[in-house]
C-alpha positions, 0 to 999 in steps of 0.5 A: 500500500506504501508503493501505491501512494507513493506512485500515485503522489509522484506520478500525479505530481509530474503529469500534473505539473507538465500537463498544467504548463502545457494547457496553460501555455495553450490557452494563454500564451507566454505572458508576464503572468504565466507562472502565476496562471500555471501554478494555479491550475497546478494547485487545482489539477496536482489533487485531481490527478492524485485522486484518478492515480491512485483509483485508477493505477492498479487497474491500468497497470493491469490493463497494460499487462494484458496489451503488452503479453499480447504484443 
């Protein structure tokens, strides 16, 4: 259970932080406010993501066992 939250914290945090950046540059461009604009969606997104990482883990870890054993 340890290696579970610990995944789902630090997957969450780089999926979260990356996709954060990338969707706000997407919407807003570089602007002089882009750090404040990106840190605030990080905020709201880091939770979510961990929340979904943490539910949803063991079932795609599975899922892609079963795809890769069929390559």
């Amino acid at each position: 259970m340890k290696h579970r939250i610990v995944f789902a914290i630090l997957m969450s945090f780089t999926l979260s932080i990356f996709m954060s950046a990338w969707i706000t540059y997407v919407n807003v461009g570089i602007t002089e406010n882009f750090i404040e604009l990106w840190l605030n969606a990080w905020v709201l997104a880091w939770p979510a993501a961990g929340v979904i990482s943490f539910i949803a883990g063991p079932f795609m870890h599975g899922f892609a066992q079963k795809i890769a054993s069929k390559l």
